[in-house]
N, C-alpha and C positions, 0 to 999 in steps of 0.2 A: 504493500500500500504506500508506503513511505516513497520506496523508488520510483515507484508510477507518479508520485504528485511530484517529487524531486522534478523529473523529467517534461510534466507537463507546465508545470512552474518556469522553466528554464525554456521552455519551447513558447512561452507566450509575454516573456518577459518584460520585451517591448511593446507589444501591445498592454498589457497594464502600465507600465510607464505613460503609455500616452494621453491615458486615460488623469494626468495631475491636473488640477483646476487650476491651475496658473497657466497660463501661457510662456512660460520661461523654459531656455533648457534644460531645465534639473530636474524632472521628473523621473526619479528613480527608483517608487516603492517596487516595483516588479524585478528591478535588481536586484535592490535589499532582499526582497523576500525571495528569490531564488536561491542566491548565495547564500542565506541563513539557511534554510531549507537544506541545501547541498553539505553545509556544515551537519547539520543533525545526521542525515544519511549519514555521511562520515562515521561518525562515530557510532551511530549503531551497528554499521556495518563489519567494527572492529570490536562487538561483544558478540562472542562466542555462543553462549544462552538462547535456546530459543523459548525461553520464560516472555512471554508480552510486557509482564512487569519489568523487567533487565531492559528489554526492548528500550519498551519506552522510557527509562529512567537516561538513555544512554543515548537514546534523540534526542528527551532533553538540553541533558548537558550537550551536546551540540550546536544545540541551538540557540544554548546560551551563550557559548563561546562563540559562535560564527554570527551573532544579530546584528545585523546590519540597521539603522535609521529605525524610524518608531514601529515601522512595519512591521519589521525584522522584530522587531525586540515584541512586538504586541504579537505574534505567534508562537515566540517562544515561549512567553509565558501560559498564551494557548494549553499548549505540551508542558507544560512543567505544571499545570495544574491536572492535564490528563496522566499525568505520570506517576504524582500522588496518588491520586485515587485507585490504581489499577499497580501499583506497589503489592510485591508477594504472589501476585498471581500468574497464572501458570497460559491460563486461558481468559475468556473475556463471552461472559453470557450476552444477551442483549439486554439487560439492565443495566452489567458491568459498560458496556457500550455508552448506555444512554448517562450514566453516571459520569463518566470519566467525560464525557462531553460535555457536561453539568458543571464539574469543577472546571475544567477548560475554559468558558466560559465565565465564571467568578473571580477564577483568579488575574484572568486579563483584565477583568474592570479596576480591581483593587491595583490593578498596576499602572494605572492613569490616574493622577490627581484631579481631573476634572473629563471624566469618563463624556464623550458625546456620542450620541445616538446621529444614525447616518451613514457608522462607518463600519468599520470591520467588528468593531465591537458587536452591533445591532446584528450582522450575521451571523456570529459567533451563536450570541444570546438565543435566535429564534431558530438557528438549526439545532442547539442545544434541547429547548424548550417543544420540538417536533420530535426530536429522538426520545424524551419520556414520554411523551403521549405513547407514541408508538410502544413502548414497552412496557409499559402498565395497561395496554391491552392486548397484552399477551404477544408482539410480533417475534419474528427472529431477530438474529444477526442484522441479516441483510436487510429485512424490512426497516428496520431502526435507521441502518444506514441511508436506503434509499430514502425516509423522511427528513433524515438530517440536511441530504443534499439539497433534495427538492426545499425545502426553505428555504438554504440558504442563496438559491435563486431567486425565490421570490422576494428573500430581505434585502437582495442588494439589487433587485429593482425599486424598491420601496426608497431606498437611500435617499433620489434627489428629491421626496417629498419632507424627508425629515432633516434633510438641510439643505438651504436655500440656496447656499454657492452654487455646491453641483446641479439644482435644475435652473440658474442663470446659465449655467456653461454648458448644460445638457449633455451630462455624464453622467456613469454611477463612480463609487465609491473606488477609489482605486484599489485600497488595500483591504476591502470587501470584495472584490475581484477576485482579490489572488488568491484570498480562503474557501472562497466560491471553486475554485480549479484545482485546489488540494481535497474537498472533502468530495466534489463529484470523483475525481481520482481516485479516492478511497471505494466510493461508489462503485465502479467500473470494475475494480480489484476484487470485490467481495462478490460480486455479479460475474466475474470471468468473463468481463466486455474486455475484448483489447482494445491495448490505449493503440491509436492510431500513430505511427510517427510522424503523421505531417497533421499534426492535430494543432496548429496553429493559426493564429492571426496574421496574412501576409500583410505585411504594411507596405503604404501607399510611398510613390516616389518622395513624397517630403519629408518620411520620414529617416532616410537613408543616413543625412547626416547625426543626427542623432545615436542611430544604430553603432555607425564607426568609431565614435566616441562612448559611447557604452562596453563594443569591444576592446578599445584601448583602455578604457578605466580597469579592468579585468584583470589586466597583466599587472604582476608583482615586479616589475621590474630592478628594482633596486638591487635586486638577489639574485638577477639572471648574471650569467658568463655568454659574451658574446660569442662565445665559440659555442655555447650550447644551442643558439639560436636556428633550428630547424629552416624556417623561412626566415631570407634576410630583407627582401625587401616588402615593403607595406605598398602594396600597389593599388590605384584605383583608376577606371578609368570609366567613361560616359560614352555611349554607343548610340547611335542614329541609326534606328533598325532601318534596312530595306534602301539606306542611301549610300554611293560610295561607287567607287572601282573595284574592290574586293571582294564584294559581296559574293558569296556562296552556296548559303544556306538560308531558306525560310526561315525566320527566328519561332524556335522551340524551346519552351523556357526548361524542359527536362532535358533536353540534348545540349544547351548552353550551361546550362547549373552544373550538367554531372563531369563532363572533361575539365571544367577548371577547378570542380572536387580532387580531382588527381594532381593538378599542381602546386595545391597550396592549403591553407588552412584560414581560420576565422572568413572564413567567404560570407560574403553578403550581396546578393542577386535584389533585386528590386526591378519590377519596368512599369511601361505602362505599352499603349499602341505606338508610341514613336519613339522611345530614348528607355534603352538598360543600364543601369549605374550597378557599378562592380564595386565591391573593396576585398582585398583576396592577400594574404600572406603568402610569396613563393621565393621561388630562388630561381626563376626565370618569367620577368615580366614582359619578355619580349615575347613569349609563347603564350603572354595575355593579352598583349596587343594584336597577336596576330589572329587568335582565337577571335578574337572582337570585332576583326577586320572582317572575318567570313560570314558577317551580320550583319554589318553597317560600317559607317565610316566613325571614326575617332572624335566624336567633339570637346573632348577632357582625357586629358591623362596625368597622371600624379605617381610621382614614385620616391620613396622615402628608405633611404639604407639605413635599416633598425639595428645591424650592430654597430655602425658609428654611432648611433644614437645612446644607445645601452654604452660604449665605453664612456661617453662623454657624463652618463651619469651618474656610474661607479669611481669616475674619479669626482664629480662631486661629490659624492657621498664616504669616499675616503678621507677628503679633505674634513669633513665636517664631522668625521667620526675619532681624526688625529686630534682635533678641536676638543672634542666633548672628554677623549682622553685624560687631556691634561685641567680638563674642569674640575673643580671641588666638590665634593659632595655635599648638594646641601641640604639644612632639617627638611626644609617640604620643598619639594618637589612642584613648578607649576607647570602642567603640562599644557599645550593650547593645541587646538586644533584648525588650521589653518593650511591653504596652496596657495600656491606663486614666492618663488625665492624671494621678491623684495620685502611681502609682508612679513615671510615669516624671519626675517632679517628685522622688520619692525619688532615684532614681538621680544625677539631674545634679547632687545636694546632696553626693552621698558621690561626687564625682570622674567623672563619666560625663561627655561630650565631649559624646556624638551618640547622640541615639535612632532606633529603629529599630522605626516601632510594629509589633506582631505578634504570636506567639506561640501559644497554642491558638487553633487554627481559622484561624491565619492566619500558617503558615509564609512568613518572606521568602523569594525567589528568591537563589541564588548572587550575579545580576546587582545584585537591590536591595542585598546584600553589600558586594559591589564598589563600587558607585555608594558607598557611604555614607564606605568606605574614601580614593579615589581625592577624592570631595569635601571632606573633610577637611585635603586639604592639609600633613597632617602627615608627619615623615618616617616614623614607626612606626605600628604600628596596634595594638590587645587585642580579642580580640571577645568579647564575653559572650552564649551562648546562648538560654540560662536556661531550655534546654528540652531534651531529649536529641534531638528529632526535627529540629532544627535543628544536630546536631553535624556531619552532613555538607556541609549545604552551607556551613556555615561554614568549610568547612576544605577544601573547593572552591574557596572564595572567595580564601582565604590563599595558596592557590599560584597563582592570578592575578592579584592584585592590582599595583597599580605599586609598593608601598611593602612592608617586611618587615612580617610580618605574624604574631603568632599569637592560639590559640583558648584561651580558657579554660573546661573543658567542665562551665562553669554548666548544671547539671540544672533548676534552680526559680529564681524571682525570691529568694529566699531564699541560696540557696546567691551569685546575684551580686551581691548585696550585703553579704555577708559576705567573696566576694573582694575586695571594692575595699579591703578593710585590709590586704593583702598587697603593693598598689599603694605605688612609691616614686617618683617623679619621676627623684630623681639615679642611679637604676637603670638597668643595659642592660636592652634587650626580655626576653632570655631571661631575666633571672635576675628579672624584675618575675612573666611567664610561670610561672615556675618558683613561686614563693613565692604566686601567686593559687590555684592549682592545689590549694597545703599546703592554706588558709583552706578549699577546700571540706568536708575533712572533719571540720570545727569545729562544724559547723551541721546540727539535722537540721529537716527542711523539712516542712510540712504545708498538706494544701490541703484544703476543703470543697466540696462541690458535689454537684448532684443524678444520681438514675440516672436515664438515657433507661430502662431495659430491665430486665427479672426477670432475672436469672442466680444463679448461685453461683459464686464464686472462692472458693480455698483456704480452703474449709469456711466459710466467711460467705456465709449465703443472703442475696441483695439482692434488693426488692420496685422496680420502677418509682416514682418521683415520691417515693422518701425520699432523706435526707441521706446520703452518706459521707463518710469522713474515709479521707487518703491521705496513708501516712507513708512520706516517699521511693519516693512509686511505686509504692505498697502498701495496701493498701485495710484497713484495722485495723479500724473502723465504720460501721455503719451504723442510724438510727434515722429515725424520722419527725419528729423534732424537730433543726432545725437547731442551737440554741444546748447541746443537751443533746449531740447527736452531735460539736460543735468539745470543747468540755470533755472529752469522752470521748476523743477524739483526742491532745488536750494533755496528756492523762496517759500513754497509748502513748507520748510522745516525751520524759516528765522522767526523770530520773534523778538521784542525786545528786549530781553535779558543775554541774547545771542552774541558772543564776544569770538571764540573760534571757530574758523573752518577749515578740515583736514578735506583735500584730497588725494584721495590715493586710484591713481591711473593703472590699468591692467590690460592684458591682449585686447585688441582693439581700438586702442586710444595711444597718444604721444605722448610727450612734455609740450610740444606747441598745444594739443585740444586743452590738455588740463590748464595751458596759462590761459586762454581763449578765456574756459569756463572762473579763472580768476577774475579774469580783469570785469567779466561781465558781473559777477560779484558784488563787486568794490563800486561800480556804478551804483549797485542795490546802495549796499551802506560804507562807506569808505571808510569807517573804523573798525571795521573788522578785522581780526588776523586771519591770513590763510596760509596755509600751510601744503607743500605739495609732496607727495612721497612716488615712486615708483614701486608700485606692487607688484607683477605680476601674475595676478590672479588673471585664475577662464571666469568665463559666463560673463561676467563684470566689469566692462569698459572699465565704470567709474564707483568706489564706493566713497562717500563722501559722509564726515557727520559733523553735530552743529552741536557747538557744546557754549 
């Protein structure tokens, strides 16, 4: 059951991704909850026991360690209350069934401080609450199961009436989705349906970019050898079916998919009736172009040599590791969570210990938590977020760690670096804890970055491939111009108590956009300070905040 939802989780990934109510590229719970998912297999797959109870005590803790984002972490708790309940036993009645779905269910809520209905919780709860009907009148196994499923279809159609975001964006619940595709899988398992292996969501051409970057988030790179690197180069190219000198072949998306199956790995096929977009790992990308060739003619090609890439990062990561060497060990430990070399260069300036790269698109695991904790070697630990979808497993991480431990629940790179002024040395844990926590609400936080999608949120209609501007999590602008929509932004967040402006520039943007967006500023209030950093961060032209 476990490997079937594993697999079906993983085969529909990106389409739950697509499904985030934001328009930004970060939707990631169907990442999250594959990878967590994939984690639990793991480890049950390495207890020996065919006890249910072992079983499941052994998914758990997999899935505690591999939880990715609140998704991640809201199914593991899932399982970790199915795992209690179904503790010592050998086999599983259909009471045992509808119980451990019971507790499953309970213990996810107690694992949200302010539990909302709409989401994965609400499917949790009503295929729970279908598997006891079902078993207090008398069904089996599988009847239990098939009531469990079937709700939890109907509760995560139900989602966007009981929250209003998702029926303004006309979607259901994204990480109701992914629980929806784990318990129909269980479903199938007990019923001896086979799982289909092309039992996914093909996604539409727009969503290709997305994909490639979801695949490149995946890889562990820091810890490859580039001589281990199977495919070296990351190739992609764009195909104009039916147009060209070369053409050869009527375009067939089984006969196109399966020959470049043979030369490479992470492939990614997409088309529509006139253009196929590839992204394909091989070690001969001229045997992708030319494959491409006998379909159409070349309107994009991209080629990227990933073991230059991989040494270029291993000797970063030497550097920075001959660096951490010679550091001091200190009482607590602040660990932050943050991507792009400049910021996280910011951070370790204003007292940050240990980075922890990640963040949009690249929730850490509880585990990487842990690990970051526990190596540290200090006797305390502070974690910084800096993202809300990382508040749970950061605070997964703090009740298992070897060392006390707490979270400080930095929303935005803005808001944790505004906490490290609340940071004292000669402080205990809680009262340093306590006083990071005040500093958050000092600072209001803004981020730039583009729309994957047309939607409308609270009455601002957004067009695909324009700018927004996001004021604590809130979407205040939107134009086609980048430097004109941060300005526009920056004024949503002054007020008259407003004396600093930090920005900090990331892919996509210069040092000429960010003085642009200074000087346009300073027209605002000319006594302001601004301040400019180079960050480095994806997703995020511009993060800027106003203190």
């Amino acid at each position: 059951m476990v490997r079937a939802a594993s697999t079906v989780l993983s085969q529909n990934a990106e389409f739950i991704n697509s499904l985030n109510v934001f328009p930004v590229p970060d939707g990631d719970t169907g990442t999250n909850m594959s990878l967590s998912l994939a984690s639990g297999l793991k480890y049950e797959g390495e207890e020996s026991s065919e006890e249910v109870g072992k079983l499941a005590v052994a998914l758990a803790k997999g899935l505690l360690m591999g939880a990715r984002g609140n998704s991640g972490v809201i199914l593991s708790q899932i399982f970790r209350g199915f795992s209690k309940s179904v503790e010592g036993k050998a086999t599983l009645s259909a009471q045992d069934l509808a119980d451990a779905l019971s507790a499953g269910a309970e213990t996810a809520y107690k694992a949200v401080m302010k539990p909302t209905e709409g989401t994965i919780l609400t499917v949790i709860r009503e295929a729970a609450q279908a598997a006891r009907n079902e078993a207090t009148n008398g069904g089996t196994v599988v009847a239990v199961m098939d009531a469990a499923s079937d709700a939890a279809k109907t509760a995560l159609a139900s989602t966007p009436d009981l929250l209003p975001v998702l029926k303004q964006v006309g979607v259901v619940d994204s990480g109701g989705q992914g629980l929806t595709f784990v318990l129909s899988a269980f479903d199938d398992v007990l019923n001896d349906r086979e799982i289909a292996e092309d039992a996914q969501h093909q996604p539409d051409n727009n969503e290709m970019d997305e994909m490639i970057d979801a695949e490149h988030h995946r890889s562990v790179q820091g810890k490859l050898n580039p001589d281990d690197i199977v495919y070296g180069y990351c190739t992609e190219i764009m195909v104009r079916i039916g147009k060209g000198k070369e053409v050869d072949h009527e375009f067939d998306y089984d006969t196109f998919y399966n020959r470049l199956a043979e030369l490479g790995d992470s492939l990614l096929v997409v088309n529509d009736d006139e253009i196929v977009k590839v992204h394909v790992h091989t070690e001969h990308p001229g045997d992708v172009m030319a494959w491409g060739q006998e379909f159409g003619d070349l309107a994009k090609v991209k080629v990227d040599n990933m073991r230059l890439q991989q040494e270029t990062i291993i000797e970063h990561d030497a550097e920075e590791a001959v660096s951490e060497e010679e550091a001091v060990i200190p009482d607590t430990a602040i660990i932050a969570v943050a991507s792009g070399k400049g910021i996280q260069t910011l951070f370790k300036s204003l007292g940050v210990t240990h980075i922890i790269s990640g963040g949009q698109t690249m929730n850490p695991s509880t585990e990487d938590i842990v690990n970051a904790i526990n190596e540290s070697k200090a006797k305390n630990a502070i974690i910084l977020p800096n993202n809300k979808n990382i508040f749970l497993s950061s605070e997964q991480a703090a009740e298992v760690a070897d060392v006390p431990t707490k979270v400080v629940h930095s929303r935005s790179v803005s808001q944790g670096m505004t906490a490290l002024l609340g940071f004292n040395p000669e402080n205990e844990l809680a009262d340093n804890a306590d006083a990071m926590e005040e500093y958050l609400g000092t600072v209001k936080s803004g981020e730039v970055t583009h729309a994957i999608r047309d939607t409308e949120l609270d009455g601002i209609e957004i067009k695909k491939g324009n700018f927004m501007g996001i004021v604590d999590g809130k979407i205040t602008v939107t134009k086609p111009d980048m430097i004109e929509t941060s300005v526009e932004m920056v004024k949503d967040m002054l007020d008259d108590d407003s004396e600093i402006v930090t920005i900090i520039f990331g892919e996509g943007a210069t040092q000429e956009d960010a003085e642009k967006v200074e000087a346009a500023v300073l027209e605002i209030d000319d006594e302001l300070e601004i301040e400019i950093h180079k960050g480095d961060q994806p997703v995020y032209p511009f993060i800027i905040s106003v203190e």
